[in-house]
VMD Tcl script that draws the C-alpha trace (Angstrom):
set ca {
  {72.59 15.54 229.44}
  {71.10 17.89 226.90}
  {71.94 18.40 223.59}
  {71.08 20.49 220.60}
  {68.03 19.33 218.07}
  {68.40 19.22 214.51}
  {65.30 18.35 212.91}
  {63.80 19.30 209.46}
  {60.92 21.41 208.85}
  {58.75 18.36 208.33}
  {60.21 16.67 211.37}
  {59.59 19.77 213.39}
  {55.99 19.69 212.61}
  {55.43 16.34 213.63}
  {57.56 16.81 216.95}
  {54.92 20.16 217.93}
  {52.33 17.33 217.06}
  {53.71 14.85 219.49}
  {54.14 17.93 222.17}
  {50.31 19.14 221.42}
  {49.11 15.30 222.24}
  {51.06 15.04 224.96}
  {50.04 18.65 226.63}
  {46.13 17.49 225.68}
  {46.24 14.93 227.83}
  {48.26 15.80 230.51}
  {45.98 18.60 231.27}
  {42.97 16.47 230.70}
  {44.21 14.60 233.94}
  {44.59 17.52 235.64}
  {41.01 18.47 235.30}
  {40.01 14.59 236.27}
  {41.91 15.44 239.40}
  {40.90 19.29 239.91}
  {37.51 18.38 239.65}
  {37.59 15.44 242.47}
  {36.12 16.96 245.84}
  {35.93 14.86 249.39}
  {32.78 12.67 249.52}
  {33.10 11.84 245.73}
  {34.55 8.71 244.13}
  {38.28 8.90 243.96}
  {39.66 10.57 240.87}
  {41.25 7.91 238.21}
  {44.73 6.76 238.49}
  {46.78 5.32 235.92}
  {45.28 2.00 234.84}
  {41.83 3.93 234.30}
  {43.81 6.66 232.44}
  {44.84 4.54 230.35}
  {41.78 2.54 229.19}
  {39.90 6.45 228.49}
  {42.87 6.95 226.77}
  {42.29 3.94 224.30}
  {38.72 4.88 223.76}
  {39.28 8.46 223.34}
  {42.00 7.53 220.01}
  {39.45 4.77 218.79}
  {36.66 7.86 218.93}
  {39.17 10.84 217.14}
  {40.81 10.78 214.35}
  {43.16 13.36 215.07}
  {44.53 11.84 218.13}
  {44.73 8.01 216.88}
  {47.29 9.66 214.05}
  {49.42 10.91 216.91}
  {51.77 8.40 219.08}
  {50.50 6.31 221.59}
  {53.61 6.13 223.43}
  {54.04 9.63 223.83}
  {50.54 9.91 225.33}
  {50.44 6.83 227.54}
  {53.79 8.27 228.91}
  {52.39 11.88 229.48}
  {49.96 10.22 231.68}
  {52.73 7.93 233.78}
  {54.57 11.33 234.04}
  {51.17 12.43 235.36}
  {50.95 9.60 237.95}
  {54.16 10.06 239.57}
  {53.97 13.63 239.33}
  {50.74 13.25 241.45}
  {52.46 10.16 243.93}
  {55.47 13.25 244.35}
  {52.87 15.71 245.67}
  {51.44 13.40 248.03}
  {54.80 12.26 249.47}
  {55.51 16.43 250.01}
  {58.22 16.40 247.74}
  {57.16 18.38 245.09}
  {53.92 21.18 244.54}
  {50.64 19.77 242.56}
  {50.80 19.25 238.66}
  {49.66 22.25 236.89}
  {48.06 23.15 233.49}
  {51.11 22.96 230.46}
  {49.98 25.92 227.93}
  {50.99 25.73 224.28}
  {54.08 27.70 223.70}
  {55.44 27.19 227.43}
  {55.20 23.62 227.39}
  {56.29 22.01 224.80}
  {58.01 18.91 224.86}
  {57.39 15.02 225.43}
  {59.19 12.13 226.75}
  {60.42 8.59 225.50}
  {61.02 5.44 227.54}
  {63.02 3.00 225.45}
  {63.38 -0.24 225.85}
  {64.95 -1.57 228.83}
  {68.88 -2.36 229.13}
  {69.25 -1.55 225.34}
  {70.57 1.30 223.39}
  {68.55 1.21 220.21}
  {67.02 4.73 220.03}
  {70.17 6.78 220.01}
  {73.57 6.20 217.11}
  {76.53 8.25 216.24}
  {76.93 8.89 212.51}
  {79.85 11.48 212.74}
  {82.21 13.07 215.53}
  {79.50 16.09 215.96}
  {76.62 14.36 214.75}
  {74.14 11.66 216.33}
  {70.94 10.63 215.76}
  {67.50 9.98 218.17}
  {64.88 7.64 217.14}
  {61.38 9.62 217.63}
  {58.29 7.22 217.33}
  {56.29 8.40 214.26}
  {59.06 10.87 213.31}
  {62.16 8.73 212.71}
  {65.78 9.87 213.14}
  {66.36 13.06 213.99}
  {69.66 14.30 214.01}
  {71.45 16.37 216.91}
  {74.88 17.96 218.11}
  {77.23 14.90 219.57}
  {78.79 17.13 221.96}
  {79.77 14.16 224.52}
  {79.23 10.72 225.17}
  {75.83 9.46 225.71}
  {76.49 6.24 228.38}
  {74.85 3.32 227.39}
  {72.55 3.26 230.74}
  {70.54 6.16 229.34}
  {66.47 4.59 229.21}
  {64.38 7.83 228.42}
  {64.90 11.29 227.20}
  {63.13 14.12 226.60}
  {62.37 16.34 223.78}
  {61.15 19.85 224.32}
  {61.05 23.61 222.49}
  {61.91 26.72 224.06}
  {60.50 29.97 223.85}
  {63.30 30.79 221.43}
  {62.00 28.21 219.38}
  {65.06 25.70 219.89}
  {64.86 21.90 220.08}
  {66.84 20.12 222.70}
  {67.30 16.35 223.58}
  {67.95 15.67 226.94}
  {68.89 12.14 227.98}
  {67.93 10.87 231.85}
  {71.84 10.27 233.41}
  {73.10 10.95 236.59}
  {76.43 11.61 235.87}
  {78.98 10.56 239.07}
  {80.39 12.97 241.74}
  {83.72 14.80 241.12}
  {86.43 13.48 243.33}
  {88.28 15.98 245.52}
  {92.00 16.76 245.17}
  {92.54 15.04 248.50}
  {94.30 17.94 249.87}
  {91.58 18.94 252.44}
  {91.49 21.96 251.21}
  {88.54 24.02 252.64}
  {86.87 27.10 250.79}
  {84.24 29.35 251.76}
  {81.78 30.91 248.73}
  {80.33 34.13 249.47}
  {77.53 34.68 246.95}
  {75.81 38.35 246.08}
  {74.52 40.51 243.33}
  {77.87 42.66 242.37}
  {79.84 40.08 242.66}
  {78.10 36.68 242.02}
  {80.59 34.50 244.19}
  {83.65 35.84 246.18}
  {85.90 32.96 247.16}
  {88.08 32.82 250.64}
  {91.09 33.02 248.16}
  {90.48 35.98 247.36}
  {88.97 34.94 243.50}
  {85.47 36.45 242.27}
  {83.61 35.51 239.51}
  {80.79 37.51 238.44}
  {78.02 35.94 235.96}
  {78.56 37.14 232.18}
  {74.80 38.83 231.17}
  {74.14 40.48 228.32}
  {76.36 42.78 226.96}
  {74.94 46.70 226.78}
  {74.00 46.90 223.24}
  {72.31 43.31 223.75}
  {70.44 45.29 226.80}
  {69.58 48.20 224.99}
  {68.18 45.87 222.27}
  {66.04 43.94 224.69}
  {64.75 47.16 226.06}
  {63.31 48.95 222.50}
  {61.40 45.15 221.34}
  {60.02 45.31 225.01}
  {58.83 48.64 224.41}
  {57.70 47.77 220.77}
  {55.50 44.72 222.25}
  {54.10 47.29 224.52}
  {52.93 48.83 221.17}
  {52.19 45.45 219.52}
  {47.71 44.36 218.88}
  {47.45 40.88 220.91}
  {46.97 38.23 218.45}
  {49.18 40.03 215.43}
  {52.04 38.40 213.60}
  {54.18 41.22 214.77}
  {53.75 40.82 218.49}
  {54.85 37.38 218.05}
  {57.95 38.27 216.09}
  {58.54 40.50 218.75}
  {57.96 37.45 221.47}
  {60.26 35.23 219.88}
  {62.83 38.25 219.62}
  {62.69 39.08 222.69}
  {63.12 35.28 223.95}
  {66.32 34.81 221.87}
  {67.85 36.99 223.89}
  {66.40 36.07 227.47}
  {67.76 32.33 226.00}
  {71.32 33.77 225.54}
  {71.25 35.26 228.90}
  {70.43 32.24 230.25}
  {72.93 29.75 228.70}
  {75.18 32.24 229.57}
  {74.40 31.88 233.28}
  {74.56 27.83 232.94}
  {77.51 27.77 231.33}
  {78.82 29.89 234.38}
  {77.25 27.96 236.31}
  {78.51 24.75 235.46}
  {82.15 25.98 234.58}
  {82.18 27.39 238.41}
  {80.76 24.46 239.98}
  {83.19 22.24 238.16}
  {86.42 24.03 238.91}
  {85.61 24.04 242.66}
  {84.59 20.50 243.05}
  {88.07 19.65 241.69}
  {90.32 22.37 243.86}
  {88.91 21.68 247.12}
  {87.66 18.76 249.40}
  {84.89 20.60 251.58}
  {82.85 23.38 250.48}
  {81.38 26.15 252.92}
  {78.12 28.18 251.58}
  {76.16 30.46 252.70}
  {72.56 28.76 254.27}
  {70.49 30.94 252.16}
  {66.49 30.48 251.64}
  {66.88 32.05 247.88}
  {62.99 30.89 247.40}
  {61.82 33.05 250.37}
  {64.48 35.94 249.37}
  {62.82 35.91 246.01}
  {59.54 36.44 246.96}
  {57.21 39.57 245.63}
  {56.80 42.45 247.83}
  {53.28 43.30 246.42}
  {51.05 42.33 249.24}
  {47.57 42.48 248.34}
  {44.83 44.82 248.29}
  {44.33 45.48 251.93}
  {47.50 46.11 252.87}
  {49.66 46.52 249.81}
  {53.73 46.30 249.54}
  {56.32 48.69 249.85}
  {58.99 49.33 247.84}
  {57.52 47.20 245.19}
  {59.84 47.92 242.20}
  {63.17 48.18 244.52}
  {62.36 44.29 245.46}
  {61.56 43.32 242.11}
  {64.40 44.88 240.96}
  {66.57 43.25 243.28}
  {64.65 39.11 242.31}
  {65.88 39.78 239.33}
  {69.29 40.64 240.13}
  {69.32 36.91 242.72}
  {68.07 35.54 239.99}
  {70.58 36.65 237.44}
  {73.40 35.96 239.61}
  {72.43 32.32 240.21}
  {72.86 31.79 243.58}
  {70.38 28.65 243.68}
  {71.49 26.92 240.62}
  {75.32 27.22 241.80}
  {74.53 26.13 245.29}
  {72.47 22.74 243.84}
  {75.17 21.87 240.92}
  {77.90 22.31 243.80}
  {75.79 19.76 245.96}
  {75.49 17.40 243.33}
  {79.06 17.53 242.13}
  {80.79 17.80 245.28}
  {78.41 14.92 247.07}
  {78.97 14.94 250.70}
  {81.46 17.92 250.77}
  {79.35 21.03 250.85}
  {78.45 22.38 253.79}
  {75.59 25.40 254.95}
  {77.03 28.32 257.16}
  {74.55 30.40 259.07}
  {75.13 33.88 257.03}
  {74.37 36.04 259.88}
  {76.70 38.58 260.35}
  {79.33 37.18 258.26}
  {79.67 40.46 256.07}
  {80.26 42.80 259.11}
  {82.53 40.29 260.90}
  {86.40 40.84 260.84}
  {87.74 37.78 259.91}
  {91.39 38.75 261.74}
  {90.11 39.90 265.26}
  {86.11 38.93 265.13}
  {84.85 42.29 265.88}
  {81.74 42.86 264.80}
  {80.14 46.07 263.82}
  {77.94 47.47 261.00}
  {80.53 50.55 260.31}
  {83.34 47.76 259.78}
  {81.91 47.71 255.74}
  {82.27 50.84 254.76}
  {80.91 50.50 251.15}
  {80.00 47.53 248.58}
  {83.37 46.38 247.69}
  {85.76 47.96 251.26}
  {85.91 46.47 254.69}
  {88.30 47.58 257.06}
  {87.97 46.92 260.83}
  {87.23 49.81 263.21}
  {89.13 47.59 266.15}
  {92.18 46.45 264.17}
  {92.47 48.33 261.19}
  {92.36 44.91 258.83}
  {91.50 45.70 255.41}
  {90.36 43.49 252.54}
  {87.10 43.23 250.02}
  {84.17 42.88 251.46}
  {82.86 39.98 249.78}
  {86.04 38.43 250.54}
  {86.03 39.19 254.22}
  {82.54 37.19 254.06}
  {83.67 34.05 252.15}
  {86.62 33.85 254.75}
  {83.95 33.65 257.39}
  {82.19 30.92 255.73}
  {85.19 28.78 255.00}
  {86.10 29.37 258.78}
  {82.55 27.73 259.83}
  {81.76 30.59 261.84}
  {78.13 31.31 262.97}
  {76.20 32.76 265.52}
  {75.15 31.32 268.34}
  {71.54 31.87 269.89}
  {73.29 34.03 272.55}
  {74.33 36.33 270.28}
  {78.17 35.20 270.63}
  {80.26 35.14 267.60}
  {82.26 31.57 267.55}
  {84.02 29.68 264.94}
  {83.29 26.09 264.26}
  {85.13 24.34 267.36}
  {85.79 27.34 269.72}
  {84.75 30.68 270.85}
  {85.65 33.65 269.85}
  {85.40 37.29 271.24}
  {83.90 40.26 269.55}
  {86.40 42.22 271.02}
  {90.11 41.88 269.84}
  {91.91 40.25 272.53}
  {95.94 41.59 273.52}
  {98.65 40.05 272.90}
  {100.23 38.26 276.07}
  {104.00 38.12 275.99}
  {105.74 34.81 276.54}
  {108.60 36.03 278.33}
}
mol new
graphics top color blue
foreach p $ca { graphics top sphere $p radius 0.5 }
foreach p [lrange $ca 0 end-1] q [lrange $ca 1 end] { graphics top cylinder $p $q radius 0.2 }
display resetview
């Protein structure tokens, strides 16, 4: 649960503070661990963390006046961040660089509620250690189970709260309604009812805007006040692009947890889909700029974010479709051919003549289970199905 920061100028100085400590010695356990090699002692865990940690604020100044509970918890972050990459779960901690990385986070005390208060309908407060209240937008209700949160600065130079919940699963309508969600780049998802939504970027002026402060960083001396006006420009609007994607995001994700009981999507690798064309030196890429060009697009559409909210809201009633050769698949007869979509938006069957949106044709597919099988056979989920469109046999 995230929520919007409020702090004063002298609170917001005090906050970078706590988010400079707790970068310093994140990355100084990095390096412990970077610079362990086999053959040499093991690198330090926690506990050993920990007692440097003491000696290092009763040697400096500078870091003694900062808050030992932020930096004892940067380093517990550290240690399960470090037990995650062992178990395969997640990729090794990295370095956090000042103006990426800014933010801390807060255990409080357990099975109380002490570090967070509601003074008006839109306004709440969050006790910081060594920074005191600091106000924020009450835009829901915090649950009292909430132990930690986080506090962290964007690019765009905005504070956020975010409180550790796991908010509970949507219940379905109980209908057993089934929908299939065909997700792509004009039209960000196309539903087997025939609804698409498309993501809401920036508007054109807002693009034109973002294009002349790119250009004028181009043009900007490294190091000058300018090219970091120009920065923090240019991430106000890659922030308003985003939150506009979340909120679509979220908004989508919601509305078809609650109209339908199971959930077909497309079993899409959007990490491996994403990935740069460049090659290397040897044997550069092709197509470079076409590729990037199309990441960005995946990535503006959302595909990932709206397949992981849906699995997370709708627990236990999504299910993956094998894609493959759902777009040029006619949902009516099941022929199959590439010529059946005849542009972006138009599919109409060479076999039967059906007609209907492309993207719609797809998500109909999906919600039908089909796939294909290792033959090569198109068949929907429980039976088989021809390519060819079968006659009709009277009943007389």
């Amino acid at each position: 649960m995230r929520f919007r920061l409020q702090p004063t100028l002298a609170q917001e100085v005090a906050l970078l503070e706590h988010c400079a400590h707790a970068r310093y010695v994140w990355n100084l356990a990095v390096e412990q661990h970077l610079h362990w090699r086999p053959g040499r002692v093991s690198a330090p865990g926690y506990a050993e963390q920990s007692r440097q940690l003491t000696e290092a604020r009763r040697e400096f100044a500078w870091l003694a006046a900062g808050s030992q509970t932020v930096q004892q918890q940067a380093l517990r972050d550290f240690a399960q961040a470090m037990a995650n990459f062992f178990s395969g779960t997640h990729r090794r901690p990295r370095w956090r660089k000042a103006g990426v990385h800014e933010g801390f986070r807060i255990v409080g005390r357990r099975g109380s509620h002490w570090d967070v208060r509601r003074l008006s309908r839109k306004v709440g407060e969050v006790w910081v250690p060594k920074v005191g209240w600091v106000r924020f937008r009450w835009s829901r209700r915090i649950p009292e189970t909430v132990k930690s949160f986080r506090a962290n600065r964007d690019r765009a130079g905005r504070w956020h709260v975010c409180f550790a919940v796991i908010p509970p699963a949507i219940d379905g309508p109980g209908t057993g309604a089934v929908v299939g969600v065909d997700r792509g780049v004009a039209v960000s998802a196309a539903l087997s009812t025939g609804e698409l939504f498309s993501v809401r970027g920036l508007r054109d002026s807002e693009t034109e805007r973002l294009g002349r402060l790119q250009r004028r960083l181009a043009r900007a001396t490294p190091g000058s006040n300018r090219r970091k006006r120009v920065k923090t420009a240019i991430a106000r609007l890659k922030a308003r692009e985003t939150d506009r994607r979340k909120d679509w995001v979220e908004k989508t994700s919601t509305d078809l947890a609650r109209r339908f009981d199971l959930i077909r999507l497309e079993d899409l690798r959007v990490g491996a889909m994403v990935r740069s064309a460049r090659g290397t030196i040897a044997a550069p890429g092709v197509n470079v700029r076409a590729k990037a060009g199309l990441n960005r697009s995946i990535h503006a559409a959302g595909w990932g974010h709206l397949a992981r909210r849906l699995e997370q809201k709708a627990a236990r009633r999504v299910e993956k479709i094998n894609p493959v050769f759902t777009s040029q698949t006619c949902h009516a007869c099941g022929h199959r051919a590439a010529d059946n979509r005849e542009s972006q938006t138009v599919f109409r069957c060479r076999a039967c003549g059906h007609t209907d949106h492309a993207d719609v044709n797809a998500a109909k597919n999906i919600a039908a289970g089909r796939a294909v099988t290792a033959r090569g056979a198109f068949q929907p989920l429980g039976g088989a199905l021809n390519r060819e469109p079968q006659p009709v046999l009277s009943s007389v």
